[in-house]
C-alpha positions as CSV (number, residue, x, y, z in Angstrom):
1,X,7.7,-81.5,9.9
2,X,7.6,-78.9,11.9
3,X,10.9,-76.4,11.7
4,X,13.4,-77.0,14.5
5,X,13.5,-73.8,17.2
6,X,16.6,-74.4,19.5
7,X,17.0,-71.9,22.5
8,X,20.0,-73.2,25.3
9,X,19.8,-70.3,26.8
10,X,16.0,-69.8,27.7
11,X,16.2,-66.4,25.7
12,X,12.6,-66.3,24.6
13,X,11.5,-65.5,28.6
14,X,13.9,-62.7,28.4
15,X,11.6,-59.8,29.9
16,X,14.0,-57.3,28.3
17,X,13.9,-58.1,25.0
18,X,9.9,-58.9,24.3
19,X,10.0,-59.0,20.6
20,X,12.1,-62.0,20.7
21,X,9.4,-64.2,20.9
22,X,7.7,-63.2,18.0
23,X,11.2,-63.5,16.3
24,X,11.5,-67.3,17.4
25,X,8.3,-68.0,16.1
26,X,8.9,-70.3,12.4
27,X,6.0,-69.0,10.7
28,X,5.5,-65.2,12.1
29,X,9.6,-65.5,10.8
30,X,8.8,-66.7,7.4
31,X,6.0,-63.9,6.8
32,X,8.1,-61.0,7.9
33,X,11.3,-62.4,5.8
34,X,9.4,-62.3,2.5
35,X,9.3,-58.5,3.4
36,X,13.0,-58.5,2.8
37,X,13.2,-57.8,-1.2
38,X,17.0,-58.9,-1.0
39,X,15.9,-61.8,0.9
40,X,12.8,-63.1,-1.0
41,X,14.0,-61.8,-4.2
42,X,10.5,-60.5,-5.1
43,X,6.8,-59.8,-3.7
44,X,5.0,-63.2,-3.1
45,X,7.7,-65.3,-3.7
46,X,8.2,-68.6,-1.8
47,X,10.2,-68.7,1.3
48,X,11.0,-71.7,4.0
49,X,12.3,-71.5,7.3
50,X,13.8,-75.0,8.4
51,X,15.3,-74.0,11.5
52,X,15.6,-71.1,14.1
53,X,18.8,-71.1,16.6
54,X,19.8,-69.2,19.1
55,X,23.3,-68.6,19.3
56,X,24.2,-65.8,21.8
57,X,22.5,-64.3,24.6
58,X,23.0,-61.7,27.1
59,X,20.0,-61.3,29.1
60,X,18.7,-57.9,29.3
61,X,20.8,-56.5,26.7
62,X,20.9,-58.6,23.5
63,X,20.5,-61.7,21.2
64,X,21.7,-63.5,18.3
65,X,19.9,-65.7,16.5
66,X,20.4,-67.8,12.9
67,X,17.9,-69.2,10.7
68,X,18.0,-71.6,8.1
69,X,16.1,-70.4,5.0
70,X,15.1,-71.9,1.4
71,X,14.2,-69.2,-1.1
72,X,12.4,-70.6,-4.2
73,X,13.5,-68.2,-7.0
74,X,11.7,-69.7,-10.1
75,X,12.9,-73.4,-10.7
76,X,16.1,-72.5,-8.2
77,X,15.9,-73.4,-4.7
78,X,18.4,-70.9,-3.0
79,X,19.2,-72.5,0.8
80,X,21.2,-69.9,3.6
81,X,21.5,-69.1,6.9
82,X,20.3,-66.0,7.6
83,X,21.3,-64.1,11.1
84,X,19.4,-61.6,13.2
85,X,21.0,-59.3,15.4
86,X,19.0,-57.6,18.7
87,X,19.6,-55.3,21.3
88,X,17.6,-53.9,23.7
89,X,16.1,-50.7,23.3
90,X,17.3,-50.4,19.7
91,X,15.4,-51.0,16.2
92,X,18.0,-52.5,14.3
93,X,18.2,-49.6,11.7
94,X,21.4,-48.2,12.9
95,X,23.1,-52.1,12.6
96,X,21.8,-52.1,9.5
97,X,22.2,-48.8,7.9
98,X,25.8,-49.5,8.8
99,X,26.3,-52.9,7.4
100,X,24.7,-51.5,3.9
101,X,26.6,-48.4,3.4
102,X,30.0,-50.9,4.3
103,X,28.8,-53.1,1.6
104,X,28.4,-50.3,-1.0
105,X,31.9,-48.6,-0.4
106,X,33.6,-51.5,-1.7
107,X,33.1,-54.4,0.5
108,X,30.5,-56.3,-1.1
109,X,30.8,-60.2,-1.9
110,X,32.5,-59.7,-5.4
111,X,35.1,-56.9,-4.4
112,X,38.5,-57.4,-6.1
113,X,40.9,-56.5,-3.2
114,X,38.7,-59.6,-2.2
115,X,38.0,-58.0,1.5
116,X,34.2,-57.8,2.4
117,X,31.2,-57.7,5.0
118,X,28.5,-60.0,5.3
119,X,25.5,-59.2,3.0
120,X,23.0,-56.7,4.6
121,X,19.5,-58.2,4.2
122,X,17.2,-55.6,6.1
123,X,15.6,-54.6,9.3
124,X,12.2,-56.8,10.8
125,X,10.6,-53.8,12.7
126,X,8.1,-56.3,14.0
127,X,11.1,-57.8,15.6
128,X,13.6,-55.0,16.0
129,X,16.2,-56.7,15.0
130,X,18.3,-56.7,11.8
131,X,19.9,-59.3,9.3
132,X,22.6,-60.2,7.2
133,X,23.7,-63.4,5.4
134,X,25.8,-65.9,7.3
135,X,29.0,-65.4,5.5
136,X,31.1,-68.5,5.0
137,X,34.7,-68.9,6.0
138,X,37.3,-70.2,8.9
139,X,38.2,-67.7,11.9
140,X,41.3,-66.3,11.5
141,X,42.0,-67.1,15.1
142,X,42.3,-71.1,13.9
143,X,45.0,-70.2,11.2
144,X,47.4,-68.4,13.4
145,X,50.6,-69.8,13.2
146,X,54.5,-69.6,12.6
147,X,55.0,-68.2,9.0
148,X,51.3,-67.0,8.5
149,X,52.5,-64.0,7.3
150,X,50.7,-63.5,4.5
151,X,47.5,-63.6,6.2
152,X,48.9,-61.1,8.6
153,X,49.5,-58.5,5.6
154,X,46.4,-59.3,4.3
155,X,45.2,-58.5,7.9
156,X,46.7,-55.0,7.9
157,X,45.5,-54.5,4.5
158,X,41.5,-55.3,5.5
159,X,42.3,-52.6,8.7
160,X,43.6,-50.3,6.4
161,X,40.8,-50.6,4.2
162,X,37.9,-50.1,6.7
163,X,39.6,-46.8,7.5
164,X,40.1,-45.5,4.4
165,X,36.1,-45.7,3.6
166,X,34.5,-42.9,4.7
167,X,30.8,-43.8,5.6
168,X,29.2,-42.0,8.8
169,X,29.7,-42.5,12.7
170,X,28.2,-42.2,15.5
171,X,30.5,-41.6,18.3
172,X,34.0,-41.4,18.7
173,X,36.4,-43.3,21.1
174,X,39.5,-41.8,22.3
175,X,42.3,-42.5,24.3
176,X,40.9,-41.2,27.5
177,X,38.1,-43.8,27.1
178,X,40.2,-46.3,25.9
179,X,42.5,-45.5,29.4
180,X,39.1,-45.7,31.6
181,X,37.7,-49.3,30.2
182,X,41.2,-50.4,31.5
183,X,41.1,-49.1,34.7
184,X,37.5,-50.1,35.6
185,X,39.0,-53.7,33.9
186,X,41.8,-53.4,36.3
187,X,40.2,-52.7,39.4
188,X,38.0,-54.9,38.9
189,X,40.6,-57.6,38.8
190,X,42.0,-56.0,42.4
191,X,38.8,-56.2,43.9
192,X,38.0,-59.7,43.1
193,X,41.9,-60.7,44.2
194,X,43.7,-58.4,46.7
195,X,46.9,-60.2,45.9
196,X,47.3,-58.6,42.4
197,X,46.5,-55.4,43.8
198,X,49.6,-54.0,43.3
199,X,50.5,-54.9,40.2
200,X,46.6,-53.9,38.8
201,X,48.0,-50.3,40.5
202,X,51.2,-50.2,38.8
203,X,49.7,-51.5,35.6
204,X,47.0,-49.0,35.3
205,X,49.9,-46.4,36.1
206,X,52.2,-46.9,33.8
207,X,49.5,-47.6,30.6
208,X,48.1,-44.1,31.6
209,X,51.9,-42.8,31.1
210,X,52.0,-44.7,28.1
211,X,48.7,-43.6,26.4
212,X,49.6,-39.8,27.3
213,X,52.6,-40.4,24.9
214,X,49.9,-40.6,22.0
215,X,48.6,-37.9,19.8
216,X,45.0,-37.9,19.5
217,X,44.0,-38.7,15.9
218,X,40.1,-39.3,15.9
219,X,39.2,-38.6,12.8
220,X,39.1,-42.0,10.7
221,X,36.1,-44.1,11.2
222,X,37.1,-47.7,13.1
223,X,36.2,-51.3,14.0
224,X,36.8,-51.1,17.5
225,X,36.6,-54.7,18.1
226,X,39.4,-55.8,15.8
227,X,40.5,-59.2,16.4
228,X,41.0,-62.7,15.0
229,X,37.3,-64.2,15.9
230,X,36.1,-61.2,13.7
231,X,38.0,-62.3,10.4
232,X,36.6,-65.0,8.3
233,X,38.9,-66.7,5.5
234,X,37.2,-67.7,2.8
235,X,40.5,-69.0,0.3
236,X,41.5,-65.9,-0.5
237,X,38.8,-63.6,0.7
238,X,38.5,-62.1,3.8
239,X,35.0,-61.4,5.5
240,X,35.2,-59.0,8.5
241,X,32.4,-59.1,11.3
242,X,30.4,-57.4,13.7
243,X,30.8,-53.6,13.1
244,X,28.8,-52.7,16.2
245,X,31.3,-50.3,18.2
246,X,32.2,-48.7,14.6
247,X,33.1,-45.5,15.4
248,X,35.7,-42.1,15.0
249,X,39.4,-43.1,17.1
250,X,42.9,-43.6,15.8
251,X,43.5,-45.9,13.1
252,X,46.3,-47.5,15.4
253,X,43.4,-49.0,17.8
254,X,42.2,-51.7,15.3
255,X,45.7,-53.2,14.5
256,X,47.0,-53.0,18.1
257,X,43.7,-54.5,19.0
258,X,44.2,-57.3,16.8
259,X,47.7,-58.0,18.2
260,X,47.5,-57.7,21.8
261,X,44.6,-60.3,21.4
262,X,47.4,-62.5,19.4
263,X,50.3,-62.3,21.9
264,X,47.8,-63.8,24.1
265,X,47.0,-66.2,21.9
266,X,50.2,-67.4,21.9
267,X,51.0,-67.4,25.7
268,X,47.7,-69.5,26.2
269,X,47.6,-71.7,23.1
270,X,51.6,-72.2,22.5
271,X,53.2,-70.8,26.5
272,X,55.3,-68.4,24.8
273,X,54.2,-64.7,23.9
274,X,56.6,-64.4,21.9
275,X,55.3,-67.4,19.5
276,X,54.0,-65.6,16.9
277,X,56.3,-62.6,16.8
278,X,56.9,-62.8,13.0
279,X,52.8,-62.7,12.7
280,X,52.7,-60.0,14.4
281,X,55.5,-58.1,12.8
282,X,54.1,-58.6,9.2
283,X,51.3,-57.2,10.3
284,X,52.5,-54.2,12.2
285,X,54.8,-53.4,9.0
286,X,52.4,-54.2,6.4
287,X,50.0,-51.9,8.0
288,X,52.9,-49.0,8.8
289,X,53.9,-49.3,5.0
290,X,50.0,-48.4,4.5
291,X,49.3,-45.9,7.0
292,X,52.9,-43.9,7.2
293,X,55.2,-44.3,9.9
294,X,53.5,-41.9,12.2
295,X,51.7,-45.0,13.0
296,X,53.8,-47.1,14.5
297,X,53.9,-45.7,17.8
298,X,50.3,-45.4,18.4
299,X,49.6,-49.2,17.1
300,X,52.2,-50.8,19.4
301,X,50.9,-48.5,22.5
302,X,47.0,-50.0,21.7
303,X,48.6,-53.3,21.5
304,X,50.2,-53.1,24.6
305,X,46.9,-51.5,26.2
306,X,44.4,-54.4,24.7
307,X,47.2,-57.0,26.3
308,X,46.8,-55.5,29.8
309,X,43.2,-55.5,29.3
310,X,43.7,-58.9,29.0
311,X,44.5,-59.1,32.2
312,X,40.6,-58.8,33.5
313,X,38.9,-60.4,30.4
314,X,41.5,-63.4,32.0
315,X,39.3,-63.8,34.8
316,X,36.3,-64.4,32.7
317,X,37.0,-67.4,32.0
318,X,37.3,-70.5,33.8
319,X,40.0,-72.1,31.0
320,X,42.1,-69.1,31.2
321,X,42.2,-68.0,34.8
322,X,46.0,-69.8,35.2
323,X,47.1,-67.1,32.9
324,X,46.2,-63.7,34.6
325,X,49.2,-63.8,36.7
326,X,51.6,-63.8,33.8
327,X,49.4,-62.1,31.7
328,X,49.9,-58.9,34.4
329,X,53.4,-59.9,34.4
330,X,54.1,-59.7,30.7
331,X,51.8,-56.1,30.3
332,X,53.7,-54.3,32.8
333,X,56.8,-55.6,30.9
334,X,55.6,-54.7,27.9
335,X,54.1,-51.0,28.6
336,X,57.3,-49.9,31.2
337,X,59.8,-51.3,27.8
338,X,57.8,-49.0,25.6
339,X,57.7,-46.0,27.8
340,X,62.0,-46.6,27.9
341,X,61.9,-46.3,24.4
């Protein structure tokens, strides 16, 4: 039988990205994959592709796509999924190079702080895209709960960890840029719905206040786009995904990332921000026992910021459009409480 291609989304006519159909094709995939030494495990060796999906597209800027692979290594039929990352106008060697140099500062598969990355496999020039092995596990965003503390430490721990290694970046985010995404989120919002006007105006006041109160620190290497989807839990490992906006900012982005997107977790999911406060304040300790002190401030002020950028990525979506008004509510709270303090 012929291997199963799914594409929902029509990504293969995607003018932008012309390699893709090359990339969706079973058998050009299976030649190019046995190119892979960490893939095919040696020259010549026998490789299957049983199924191509599309997962993600953006059209005109990138894809994602997973393929189901069996390996024949001797008598042992290996079978994984496989996944391939593409954006336009890029190779995949950057994605790559990246993933790799995570892997070998300590967050390969068998590491024993039991943190990782998914497995780098290589880079597909023919298809400019890059890939890694799907790496197994639950989204920490489906185990968030009252008394999950644990996993919140461990949380702060895998943060800590990914600034502590030292492997090259590319760019560096600060809070100035952090401060502008929000206010192009926020107007946004108060040019789509005049009503909230205001309060987008005296939100984006009072977080540019806020953020001036932080000291620039930008020289420790971060996610960027830290939050529960991007944590897998594997029993007691944790796998941590998609290090695309890597980069040099302050190591209090990537936790307060991860919390503001868990206080709105909570005031979607339970209808009470304040649902998983003892989540959040393992985590915020945990990692403030790691880091120093010092870090406190600057982790609740990114928290506070990711929240109220909450308010725009509210509008996004059709399921959690009810929310924005209280989600603008409960930022300003949150940001005028901290400047008080």
């Amino acid at each position: 039988m012929s291997p199963a291609v799914l594409d929902r989304f029509g990504a293969e006519a995607d003018p932008a990205l012309p390699t893709l159909r090359l990339a969706l094709d079973p058998e050009v995939a299976r030649r190019e994959f046995l190119r892979l030494p960490r893939l095919s495990g040696r020259p010549g060796g026998c490789l299957r592709v049983s199924a191509i999906r599309v997962l993600r597209h953006k059209p005109g800027k990138r894809c994602l796509v997973e393929y189901d692979v069996e390996v024949e290594r001797g008598r042992v039929v290996d079978a994984l999924t496989i996944i391939g990352k593409l954006r336009v106008h890029r190779f995949g060697n950057s994605g790559f190079r990246r993933l790799a140099s995570l892997w070998e500062a300590g967050f390969d598969s068998a590491s024993p702080d039991g943190i990782s990355v998914p497995e780098p496999l290589g880079v597909v020039p023919a298809f400019h895209m890059w890939f890694q092995r799907k790496a197994t596990g639950r989204p920490a965003s489906e185990l968030l709960k009252r008394g999950a503390t644990t996993l919140a430490q461990r949380i702060a721990e895998a943060a800590r960890k990914i600034h502590l290694c030292r492997i090259p970046v590319e760019s560096r985010h600060g809070m100035a840029d952090e401060l502008r995404i929000l206010g192009e989120c926020l107007e946004r919002v108060a040019r789509a719905e005049p009503r909230w006007r205001s309060g987008c105006d005296r939100l984006r006041e009072a977080c540019e206040r806020l953020g001036a109160t932080v000291l620039e620190r930008s020289n420790t290497g971060v996610h960027r786009d830290f939050y529960a989807d991007q944590v897998l839990v594997d029993g007691a490992r944790l796998v941590i995904l998609d290090f695309d906006l890597f980069c040099a900012g302050n190591p209090g982005l990537d936790p307060g990332n991860f919390l503001g997107h868990v206080t709105e977790q909570a005031l979607r999911v339970e209808g009470d921000p304040d649902a998983l406060a003892d989540f959040e304040q393992a985590l915020e300790d945990r990692f403030v026992e790691l880091s120093g002190e010092a870090a406190r401030e600057s982790l609740k002020v990114y928290a506070a910021l990711t929240l109220a950028r909450h308010v725009y990525l509210s509008t996004l979506f059709r399921q959690r459009s009810r929310f924005t008004q209280d989600l603008l509510s409960l930022s300003e709270e949150r940001v005028r409480a901290l400047l008080s303090s």
